[in-house]
C-alpha positions as CSV (number, residue, x, y, z in Angstrom):
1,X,-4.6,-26.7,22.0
2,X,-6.9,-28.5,19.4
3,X,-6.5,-32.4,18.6
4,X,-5.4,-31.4,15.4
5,X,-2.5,-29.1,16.3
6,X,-1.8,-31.6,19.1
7,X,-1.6,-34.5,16.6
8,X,0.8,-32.2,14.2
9,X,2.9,-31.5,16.9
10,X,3.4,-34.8,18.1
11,X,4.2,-35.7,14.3
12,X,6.5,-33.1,14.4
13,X,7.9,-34.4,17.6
14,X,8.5,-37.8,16.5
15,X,10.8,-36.6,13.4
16,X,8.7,-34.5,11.1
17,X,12.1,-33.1,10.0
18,X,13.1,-35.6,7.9
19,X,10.1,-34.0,5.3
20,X,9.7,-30.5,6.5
21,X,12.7,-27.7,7.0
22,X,13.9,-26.9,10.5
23,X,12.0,-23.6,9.8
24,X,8.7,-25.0,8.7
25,X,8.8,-27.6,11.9
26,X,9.2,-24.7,14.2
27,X,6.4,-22.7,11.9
28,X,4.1,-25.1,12.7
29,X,4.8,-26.4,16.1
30,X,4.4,-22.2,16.8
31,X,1.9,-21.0,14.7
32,X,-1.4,-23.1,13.8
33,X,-4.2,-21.3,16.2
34,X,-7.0,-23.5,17.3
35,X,-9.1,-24.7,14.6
36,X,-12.9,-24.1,14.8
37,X,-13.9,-26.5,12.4
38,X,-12.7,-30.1,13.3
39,X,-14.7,-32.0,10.8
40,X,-12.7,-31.9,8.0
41,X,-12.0,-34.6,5.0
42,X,-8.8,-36.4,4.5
43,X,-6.5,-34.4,2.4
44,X,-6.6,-37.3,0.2
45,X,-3.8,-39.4,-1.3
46,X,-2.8,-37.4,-4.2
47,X,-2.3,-34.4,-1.9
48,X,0.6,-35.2,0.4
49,X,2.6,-38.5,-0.3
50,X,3.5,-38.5,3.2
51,X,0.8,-40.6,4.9
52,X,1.5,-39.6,8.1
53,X,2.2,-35.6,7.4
54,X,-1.1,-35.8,5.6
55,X,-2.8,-37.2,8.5
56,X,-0.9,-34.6,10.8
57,X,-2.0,-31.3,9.1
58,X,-5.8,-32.6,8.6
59,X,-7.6,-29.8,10.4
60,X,-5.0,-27.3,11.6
61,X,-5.8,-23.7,10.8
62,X,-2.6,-21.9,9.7
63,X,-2.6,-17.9,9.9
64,X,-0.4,-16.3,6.8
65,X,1.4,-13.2,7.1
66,X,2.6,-12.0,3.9
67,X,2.0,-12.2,-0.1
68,X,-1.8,-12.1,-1.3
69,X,-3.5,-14.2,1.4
70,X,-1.6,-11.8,4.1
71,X,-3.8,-11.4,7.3
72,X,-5.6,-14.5,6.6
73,X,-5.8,-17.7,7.9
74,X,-5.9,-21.6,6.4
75,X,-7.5,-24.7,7.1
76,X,-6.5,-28.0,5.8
77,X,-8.5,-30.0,4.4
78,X,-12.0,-29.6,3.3
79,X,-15.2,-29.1,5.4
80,X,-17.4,-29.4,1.7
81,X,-17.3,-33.3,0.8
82,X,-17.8,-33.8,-3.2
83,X,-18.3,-30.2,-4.8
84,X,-16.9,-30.3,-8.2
85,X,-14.3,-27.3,-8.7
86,X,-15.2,-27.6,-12.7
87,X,-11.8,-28.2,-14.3
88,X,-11.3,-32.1,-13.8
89,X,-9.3,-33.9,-11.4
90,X,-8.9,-31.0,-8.8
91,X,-9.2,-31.7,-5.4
92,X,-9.9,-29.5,-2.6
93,X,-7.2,-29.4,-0.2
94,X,-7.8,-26.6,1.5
95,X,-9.3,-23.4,2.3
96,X,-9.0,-19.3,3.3
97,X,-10.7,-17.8,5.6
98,X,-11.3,-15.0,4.2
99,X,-10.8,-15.1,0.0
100,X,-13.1,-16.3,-2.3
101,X,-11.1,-19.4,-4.1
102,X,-10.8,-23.3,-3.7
103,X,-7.5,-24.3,-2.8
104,X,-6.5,-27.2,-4.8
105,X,-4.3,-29.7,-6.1
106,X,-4.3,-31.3,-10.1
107,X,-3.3,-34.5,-10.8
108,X,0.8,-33.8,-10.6
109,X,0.6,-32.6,-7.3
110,X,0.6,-28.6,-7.6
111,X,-1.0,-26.6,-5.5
112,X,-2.9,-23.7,-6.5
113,X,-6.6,-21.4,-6.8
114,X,-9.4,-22.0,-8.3
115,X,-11.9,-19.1,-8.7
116,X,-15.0,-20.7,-11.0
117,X,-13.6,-24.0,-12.2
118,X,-10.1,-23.4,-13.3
119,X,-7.0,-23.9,-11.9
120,X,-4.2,-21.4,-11.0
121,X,-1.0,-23.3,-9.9
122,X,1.3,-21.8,-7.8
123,X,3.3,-24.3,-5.6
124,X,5.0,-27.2,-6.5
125,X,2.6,-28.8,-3.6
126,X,1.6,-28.7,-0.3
127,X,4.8,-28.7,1.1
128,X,6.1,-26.3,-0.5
129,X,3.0,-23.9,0.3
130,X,3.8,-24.2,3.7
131,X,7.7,-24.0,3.7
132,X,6.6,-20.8,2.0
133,X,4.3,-19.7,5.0
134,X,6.9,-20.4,7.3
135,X,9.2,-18.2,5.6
136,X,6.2,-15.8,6.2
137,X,6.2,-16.6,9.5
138,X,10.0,-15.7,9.9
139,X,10.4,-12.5,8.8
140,X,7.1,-11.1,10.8
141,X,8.3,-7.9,12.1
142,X,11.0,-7.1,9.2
143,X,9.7,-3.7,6.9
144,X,8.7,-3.5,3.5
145,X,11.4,-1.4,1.0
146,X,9.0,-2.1,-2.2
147,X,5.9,-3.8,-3.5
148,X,6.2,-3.3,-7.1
149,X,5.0,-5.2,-10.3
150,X,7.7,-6.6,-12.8
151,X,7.6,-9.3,-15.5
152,X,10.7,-11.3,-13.2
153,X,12.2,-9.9,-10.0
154,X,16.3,-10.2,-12.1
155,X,15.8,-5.9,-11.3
156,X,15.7,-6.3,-7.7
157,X,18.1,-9.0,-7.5
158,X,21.1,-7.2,-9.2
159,X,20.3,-4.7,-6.2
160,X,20.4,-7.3,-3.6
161,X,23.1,-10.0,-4.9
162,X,23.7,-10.8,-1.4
163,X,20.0,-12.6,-1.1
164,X,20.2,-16.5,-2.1
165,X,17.6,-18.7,-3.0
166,X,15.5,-20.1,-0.4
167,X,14.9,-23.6,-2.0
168,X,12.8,-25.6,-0.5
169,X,10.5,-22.5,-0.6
170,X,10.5,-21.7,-4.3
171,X,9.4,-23.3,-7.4
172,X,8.0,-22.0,-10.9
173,X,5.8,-19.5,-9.7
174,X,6.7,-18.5,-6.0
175,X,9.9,-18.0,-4.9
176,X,11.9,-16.3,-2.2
177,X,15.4,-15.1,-1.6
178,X,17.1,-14.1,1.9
179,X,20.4,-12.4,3.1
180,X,21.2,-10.9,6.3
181,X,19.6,-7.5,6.3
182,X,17.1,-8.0,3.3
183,X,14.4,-10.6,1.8
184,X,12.9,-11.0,-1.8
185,X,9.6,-12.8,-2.0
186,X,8.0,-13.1,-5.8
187,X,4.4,-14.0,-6.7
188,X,1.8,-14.1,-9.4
189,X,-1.7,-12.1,-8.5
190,X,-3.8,-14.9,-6.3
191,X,-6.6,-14.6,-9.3
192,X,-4.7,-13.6,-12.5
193,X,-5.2,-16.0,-15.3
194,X,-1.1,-16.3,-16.0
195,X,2.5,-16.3,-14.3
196,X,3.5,-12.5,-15.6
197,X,3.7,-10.1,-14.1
198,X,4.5,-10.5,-10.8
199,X,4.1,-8.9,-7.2
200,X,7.4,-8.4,-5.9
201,X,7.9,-7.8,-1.9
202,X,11.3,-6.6,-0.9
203,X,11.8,-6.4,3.2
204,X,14.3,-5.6,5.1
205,X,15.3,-6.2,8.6
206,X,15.5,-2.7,9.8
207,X,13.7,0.3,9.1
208,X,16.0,2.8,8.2
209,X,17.3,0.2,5.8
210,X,14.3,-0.1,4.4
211,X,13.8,3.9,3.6
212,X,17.7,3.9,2.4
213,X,16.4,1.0,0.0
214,X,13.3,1.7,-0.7
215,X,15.2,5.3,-2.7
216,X,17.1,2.8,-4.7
217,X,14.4,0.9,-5.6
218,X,12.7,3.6,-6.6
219,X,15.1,5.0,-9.1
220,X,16.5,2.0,-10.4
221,X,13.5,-0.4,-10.8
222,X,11.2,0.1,-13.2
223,X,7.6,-1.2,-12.6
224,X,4.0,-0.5,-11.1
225,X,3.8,0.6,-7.4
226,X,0.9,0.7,-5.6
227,X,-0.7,4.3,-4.8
């Protein structure tokens, strides 16, 4: 194990809980692989008000399993010290391993991309990026029914009323939903410009209800499918 995923899960050891979901605790005490890059900057104040949760999660690599930065991996923190991302007030908090964008937070705390300058927010901050991951994380193994483009994800939902919301892992631009047998996950495109439309992944929990859904999704939800 690293010294950064050691320190996390120490922090997470000591009562990380009373920030982070049972979920996202056992997300991170399970998932971060061993980070090849150990000299990274402080995540900064305005990141993470959590002193010791930003301390924690400085240099721990994070693999992703689902919505644009699927199959991907991400460090926080920031290896590059002072590069200006363009739009002022952003500051690097993080970064993909494999995508071509800043990750960054503005002044109110929001997490989001930034391509050449601007800023594309998408969490409500870094806690909720990673309660998000964990939810990820959670449903590894489950099958997709759909992954369709809609201007809100109400079409889906009136499918699936049985799915709540998964709170502390939504917010204005991400959100998920969960039942038993079936998940909803909603996102804006990582590099489009505004909210709408939005990528819409439905899952399920087993395959054949996946097929059986996936009909029903077909006839009754009206939106762009991939080829």
């Amino acid at each position: 194990m690293c010294r950064a995923c050691q320190d996390l899960f120490e922090y997470l050891n000591e009562g990380g809980w009373d920030v982070l979901s049972a979920r996202c605790c056992d997300f991170l005490r399970t998932a971060p692989v061993s980070s090849r890059v150990i000299d990274v900057t402080d995540l900064g104040g305005s990141a993470l008000s959590n002193a010791r949760l930003r301390a924690a999660l400085n240099g721990v690599a994070l693999p992703l399993f689902g919505g644009d930065l699927r199959d991907d991996w991400c460090l926080i923190g920031q290896r590059h010290v002072g590069q200006a991302l363009g739009q002022g007030n952003l500051l690097r908090v993080a970064e993909s391993g494999f995508a071509q964008c800043a990750i960054a937070t503005s002044e109110d705390g929001r997490l989001g991309f930034s391509w050449a300058g601007e800023f594309l927010p998408r969490y409500s901050g870094i806690l909720h990026f990673l309660e998000s991951s964990a939810v990820w994380f959670d449903h590894r193994g489950w099958f997709y029914a759909d992954l369709v483009s809609l201007s809100d994800p109400e079409s889906v939902l009136s499918i699936l009323p049985e799915c709540e919301p998964i709170r502390e892992a939504s917010g204005e631009y991400v959100n998920w939903w969960m039942g038993d047998e079936y998940a909803i996950y909603a996102e804006p495109h990582i590099a489009s410009p505004v909210p709408s439309p939005l990528i819409v992944s439905v899952l399920a929990k087993r395959q054949e209800t996946a097929l059986a859904l996936k009909e029903e999704l077909d006839e009754r939800v009206q939106g762009q499918r991939p080829s």
